[in-house]
N, C-alpha and C positions, 0 to 999 in steps of 0.2 A: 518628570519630563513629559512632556507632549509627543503621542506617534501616532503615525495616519498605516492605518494597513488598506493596502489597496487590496483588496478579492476579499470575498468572503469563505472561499471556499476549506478544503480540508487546512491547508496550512495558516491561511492565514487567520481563521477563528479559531481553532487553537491557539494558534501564537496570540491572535491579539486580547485574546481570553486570560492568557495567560503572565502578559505583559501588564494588564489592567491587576493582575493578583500581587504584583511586582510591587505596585505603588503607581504607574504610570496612568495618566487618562489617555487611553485611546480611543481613536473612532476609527470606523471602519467602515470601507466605502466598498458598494457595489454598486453597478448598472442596474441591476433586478430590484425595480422597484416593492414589488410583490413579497420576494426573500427581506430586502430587507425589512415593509414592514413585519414579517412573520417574525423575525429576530427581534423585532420592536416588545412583541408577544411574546417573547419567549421559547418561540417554536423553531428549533433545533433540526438545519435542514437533513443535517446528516445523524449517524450513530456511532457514537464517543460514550466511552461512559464514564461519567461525573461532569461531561461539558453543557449538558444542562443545568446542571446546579454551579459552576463557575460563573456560567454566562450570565444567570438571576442575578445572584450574589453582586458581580461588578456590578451589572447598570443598573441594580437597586443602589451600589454604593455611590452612583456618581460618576465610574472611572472608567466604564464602556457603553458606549453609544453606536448609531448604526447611521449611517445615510448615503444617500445616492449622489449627492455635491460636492465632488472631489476639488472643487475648485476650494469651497469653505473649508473642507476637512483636514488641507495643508497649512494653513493662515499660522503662523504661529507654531507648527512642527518641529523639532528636535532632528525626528528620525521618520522617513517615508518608507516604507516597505511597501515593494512591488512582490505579491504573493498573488499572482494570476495564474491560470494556467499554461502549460507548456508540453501539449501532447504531440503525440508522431504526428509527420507532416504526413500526407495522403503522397503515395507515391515513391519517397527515396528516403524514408524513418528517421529525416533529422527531425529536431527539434522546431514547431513550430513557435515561434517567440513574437508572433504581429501582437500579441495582448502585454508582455510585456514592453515593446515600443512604443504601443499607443500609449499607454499609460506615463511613461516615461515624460511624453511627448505632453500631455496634458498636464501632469505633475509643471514640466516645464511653464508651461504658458499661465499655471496660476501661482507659483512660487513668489515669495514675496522676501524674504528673508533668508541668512545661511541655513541650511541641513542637510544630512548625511540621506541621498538615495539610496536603500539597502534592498539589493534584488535575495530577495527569500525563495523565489520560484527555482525550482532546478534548471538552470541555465548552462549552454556548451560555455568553454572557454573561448574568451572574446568578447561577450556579451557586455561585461561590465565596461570596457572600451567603449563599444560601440554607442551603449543607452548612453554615456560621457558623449561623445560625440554628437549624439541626436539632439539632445538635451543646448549644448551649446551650437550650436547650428537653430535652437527655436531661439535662446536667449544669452549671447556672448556676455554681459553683463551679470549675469546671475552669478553667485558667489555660494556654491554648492560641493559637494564632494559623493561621490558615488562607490560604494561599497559592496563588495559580496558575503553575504552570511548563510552559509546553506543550512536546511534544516535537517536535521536525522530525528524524525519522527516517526514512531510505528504505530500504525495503526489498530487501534485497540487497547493502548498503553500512551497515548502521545501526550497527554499531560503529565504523566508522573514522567516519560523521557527528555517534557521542555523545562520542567520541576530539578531534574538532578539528573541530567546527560553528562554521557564519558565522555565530553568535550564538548565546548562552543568553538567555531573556528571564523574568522573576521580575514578578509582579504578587504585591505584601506591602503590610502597610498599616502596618507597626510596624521601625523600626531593629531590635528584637531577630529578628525574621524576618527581615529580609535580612541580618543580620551571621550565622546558622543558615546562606541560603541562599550566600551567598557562601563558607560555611567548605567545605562541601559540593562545592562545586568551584571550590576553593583550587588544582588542577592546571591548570584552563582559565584561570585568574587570573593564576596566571607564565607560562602560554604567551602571555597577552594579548590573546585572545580579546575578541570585544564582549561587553557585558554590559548587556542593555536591564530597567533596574528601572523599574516602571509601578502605577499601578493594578491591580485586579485584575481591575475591569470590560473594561480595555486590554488586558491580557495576553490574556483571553479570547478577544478580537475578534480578536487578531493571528493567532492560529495560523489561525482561519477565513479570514481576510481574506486570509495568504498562499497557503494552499491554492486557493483560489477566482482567484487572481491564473494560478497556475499550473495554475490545469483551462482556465482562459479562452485563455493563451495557446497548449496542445493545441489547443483547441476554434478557435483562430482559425489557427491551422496547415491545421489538417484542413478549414476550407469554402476557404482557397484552395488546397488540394489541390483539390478539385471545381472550381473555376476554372481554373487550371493543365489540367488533361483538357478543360475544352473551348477554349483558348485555344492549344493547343500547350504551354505553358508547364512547367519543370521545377519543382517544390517546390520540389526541396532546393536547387537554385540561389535558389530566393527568402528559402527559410529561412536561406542562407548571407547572402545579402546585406542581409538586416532584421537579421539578428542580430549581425554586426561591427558595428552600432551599438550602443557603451556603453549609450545608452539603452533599449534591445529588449534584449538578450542574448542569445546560443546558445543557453539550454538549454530546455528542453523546446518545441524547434522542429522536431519529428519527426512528419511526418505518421503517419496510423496507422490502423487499426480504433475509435478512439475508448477517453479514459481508463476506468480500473478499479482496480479492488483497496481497499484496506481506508479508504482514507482520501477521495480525492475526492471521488466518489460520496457519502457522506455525509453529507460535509462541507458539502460545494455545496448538498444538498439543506437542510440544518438550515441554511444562511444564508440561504436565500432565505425559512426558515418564520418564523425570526426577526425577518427584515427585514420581512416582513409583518405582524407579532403589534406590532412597535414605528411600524409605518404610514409605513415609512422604505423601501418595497421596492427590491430591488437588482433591475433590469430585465435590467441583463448578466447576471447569474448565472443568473438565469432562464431566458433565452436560451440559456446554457451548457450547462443541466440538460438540457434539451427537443432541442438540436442533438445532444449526447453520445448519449442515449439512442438517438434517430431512425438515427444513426451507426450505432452498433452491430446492431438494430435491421436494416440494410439492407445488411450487408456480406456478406450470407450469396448476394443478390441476384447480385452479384459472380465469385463462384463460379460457379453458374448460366447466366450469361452466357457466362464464359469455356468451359463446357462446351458450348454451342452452345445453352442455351437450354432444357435437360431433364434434369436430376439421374437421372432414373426408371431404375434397372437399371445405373446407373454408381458407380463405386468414387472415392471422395476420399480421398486419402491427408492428413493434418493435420502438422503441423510444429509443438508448443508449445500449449499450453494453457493454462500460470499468466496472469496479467494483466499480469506483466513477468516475464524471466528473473533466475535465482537468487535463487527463491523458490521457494516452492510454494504461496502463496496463490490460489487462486480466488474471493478473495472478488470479484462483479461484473466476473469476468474477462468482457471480449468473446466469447471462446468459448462461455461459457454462452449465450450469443445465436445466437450463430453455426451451430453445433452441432448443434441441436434444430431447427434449421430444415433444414439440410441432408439429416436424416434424414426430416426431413416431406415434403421433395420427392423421396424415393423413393431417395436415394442409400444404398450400402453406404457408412462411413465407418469407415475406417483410421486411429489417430492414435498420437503417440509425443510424450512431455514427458518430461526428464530427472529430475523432483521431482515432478510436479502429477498423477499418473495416478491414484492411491491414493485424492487425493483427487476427483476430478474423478469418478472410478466412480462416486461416490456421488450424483453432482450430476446427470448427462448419461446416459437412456438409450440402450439400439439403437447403442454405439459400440464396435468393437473394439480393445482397446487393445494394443500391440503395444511389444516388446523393444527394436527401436530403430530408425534415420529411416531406417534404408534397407527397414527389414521392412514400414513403408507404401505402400509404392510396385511392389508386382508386379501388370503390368497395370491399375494407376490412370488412370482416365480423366482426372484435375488432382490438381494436389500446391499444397497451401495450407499458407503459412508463417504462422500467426497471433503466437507468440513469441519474436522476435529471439535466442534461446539461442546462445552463442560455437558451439557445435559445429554448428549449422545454416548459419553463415555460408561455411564451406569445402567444400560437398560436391562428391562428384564426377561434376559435372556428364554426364559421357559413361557411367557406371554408372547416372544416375535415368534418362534419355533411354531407355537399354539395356533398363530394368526394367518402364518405366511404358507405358501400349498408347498412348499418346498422350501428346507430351512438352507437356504446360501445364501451366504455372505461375502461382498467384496468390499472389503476395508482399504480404502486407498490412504491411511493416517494411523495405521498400525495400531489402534485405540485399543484393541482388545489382546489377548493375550492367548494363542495358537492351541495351549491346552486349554486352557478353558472352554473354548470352543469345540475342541472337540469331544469334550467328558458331557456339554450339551447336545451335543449328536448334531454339529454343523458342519455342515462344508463351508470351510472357513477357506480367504485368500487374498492374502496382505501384498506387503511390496517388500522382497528383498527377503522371506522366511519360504520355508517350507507350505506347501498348502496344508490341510489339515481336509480329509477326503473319508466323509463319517458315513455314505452311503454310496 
């Protein structure tokens, strides 16, 4: 089959990355002339790992290409995915959706044949109506169908999540769209995969609905983490024992600095704007937004504390920066909270990210960024882990101790283990345990 991805961005060069692995030729259109020729080259705007070696692979096969001529790149499509962006509006945290309309709108005006519009971007409910509407109002004649497919993509894992996800979901309103959407990923179909076909109002709701499931249970980790600290009580002993129950699950039962990056954040906020616009408000998410933020917000507090109480004239060494490892997104990373606060109470701040520094420069004044974890730490008054990154988990512990004028540590990602730290003579001080107070 033939698919046009509109955006180049996180979702949609994955997907069309991955779509091209399928068997399908895709091309994939962006405005950015520049990005795209650098994807012409091979050069990978973001950090995925293997989506370099995918991206090669296709467009040495033939089956993914890149251009800025959205009008060409539909000629002849199957399936158009709208995979733009869809951040907070400035002002009242709906979703802004002008990128998906324009496109929509231009999709329209070059359209020449049947094909299934499949909005990929995270979209409120309505949307897929509406782009139907826009779409006919450019061209009444056009003989089109408009569909929602949301993606559950994580970052850092999102090829092997578009590879063999715990479900694909299609909201289509016509058998000729889901027999398009079903041919489309005819691979997930013999591996047997679920396959949730809906409405398209449903399909909307779902990608929100399960996002917002999985900020809540972060956000409900993290205030009995603050229970836990004054109760004696371990987290992650609690998180283990809510979570072997089928009905709770393990995952995302990691106390923490509070969620971030491209999608929660967002996501949460445009359901709570929505559930207010339709007078149906969701109290927990609201809840969610307001504790996340507050989180974040006071984790710099933390720090501070464990320093004795005065940042002024003392050195903080930082561990990670992205809003999770193997990535480099900062989008609403914690750190951006964290960070600018640290510097406002008078501290020197050292930090080192294996991906995220490049872009973080740009985000975070007054910070020194540095080569790599051990180069934060000469004479550090506290060494703060903010991004759980695999290389931060093994250090060696009698080399920080060695380097740093004062050996404390503030683990906001639990990486280390409370005795350990303290048989190393740290003042050690996680989220949700005991502190470990070795001088």
């Amino acid at each position: 089959m033939r698919v046009t991805m509109v955006g180049t961005g996180y979702v949609g060069l994955v997907s069309g990355a991955c779509f091209s692995e399928f068997g399908h030729t895709v091309t994939c259109v962006d405005k950015d002339a520049r990005k795209v020729e650098a994807l012409r080259r091979g050069e990978i705007p973001i950090f995925e790992p293997g989506l370099d070696k995918l991206v090669a692979e296709n467009a040495a096969a033939g089956r993914l290409s890149f251009t800025t001529d959205l009008a060409e790149a539909v000629v002849g499509a199957d399936a158009i995915f709208i995979a733009v962006g869809t951040p907070s509006r400035r002002g009242d945290g709906h979703a802004d959706l002008s990128y998906v309309y324009a496109a929509a709108e231009e999709i329209a005006a070059a359209l020449t044949d049947y094909a299934v519009i499949v909005t990929k971007s995270t979209v409120p409910v309505g949307t897929g109506a509406e782009v139907e509407r826009r779409i006919r109002a450019v061209r009444p004649d056009l003989d089109f169908d408009v569909a929602s497919n949301p993606e559950f993509l994580r970052e850092g894992s999102a090829i092997e999540d578009f590879r063999r996800p715990d479900r694909v979901v299609v909201g289509a309103e016509s058998d000729r769209a889901r027999a398009v959407m079903r041919q489309l990923y005819r691979p997930l179909f013999l591996a047997e995969t679920p396959f949730v076909f809906t409405a398209r109002e449903t399909s909307e709701l779902i990608k929100y609905a399960a996002n917002a499931f999985l900020a809540t249970k972060i956000t409900f980790i993290n205030e009995m983490a603050d229970l836990c600290e004054k109760v004696g009580a371990d987290v992650q002993d609690v998180a283990r024992g809510i979570g072997l129950d089928g009905r709770i699950g393990r995952k995302f039962l990691h106390a923490g600095p509070g969620f971030g990056g491209s999608c929660f954040p967002k996501d949460t906020l445009a359901l709570v704007r929505t559930a207010r616009d339709y007078e149906a408000p969701s109290r927990i998410v609201e809840a969610v937004v307001a504790v996340n933020d507050a989180r974040k917000e006071g984790m710099a507090a933390r720090v501070v504390a464990a320093a004795g109480g005065d940042l002024a004239g003392k050195t903080v060494a930082v561990l990670g920066v992205t809003f999770k490892p193997n990535t480099d997104d900062m989008r609403d990373a914690p750190s951006l909270e964290i960070l600018p606060r640290l510097v406002a109470a008078g501290a020197r701040v050292r930090a080192y990210d294996p991906e995220g520094m490049k872009a973080a420069a740009g985000l975070v004044d007054g910070i020194e960024w540095v080569a790599g974890a051990y180069d934060t730490m000469p004479e550090a008054d506290v060494l703060v882990i903010i991004t759980e990154w695999n290389e931060f988990r093994a250090l060696d512990l009698g080399r920080i101790a060695g380097a740093m004028k004062r050996p404390v540590v503030v683990d906001m990602r639990n990486i280390y283990r409370p005795e350990e730290m303290a048989e190393a003579g740290f003042n050690y001080y996680s989220v949700g345990r005991a502190p470990v107070v070795s001088f």
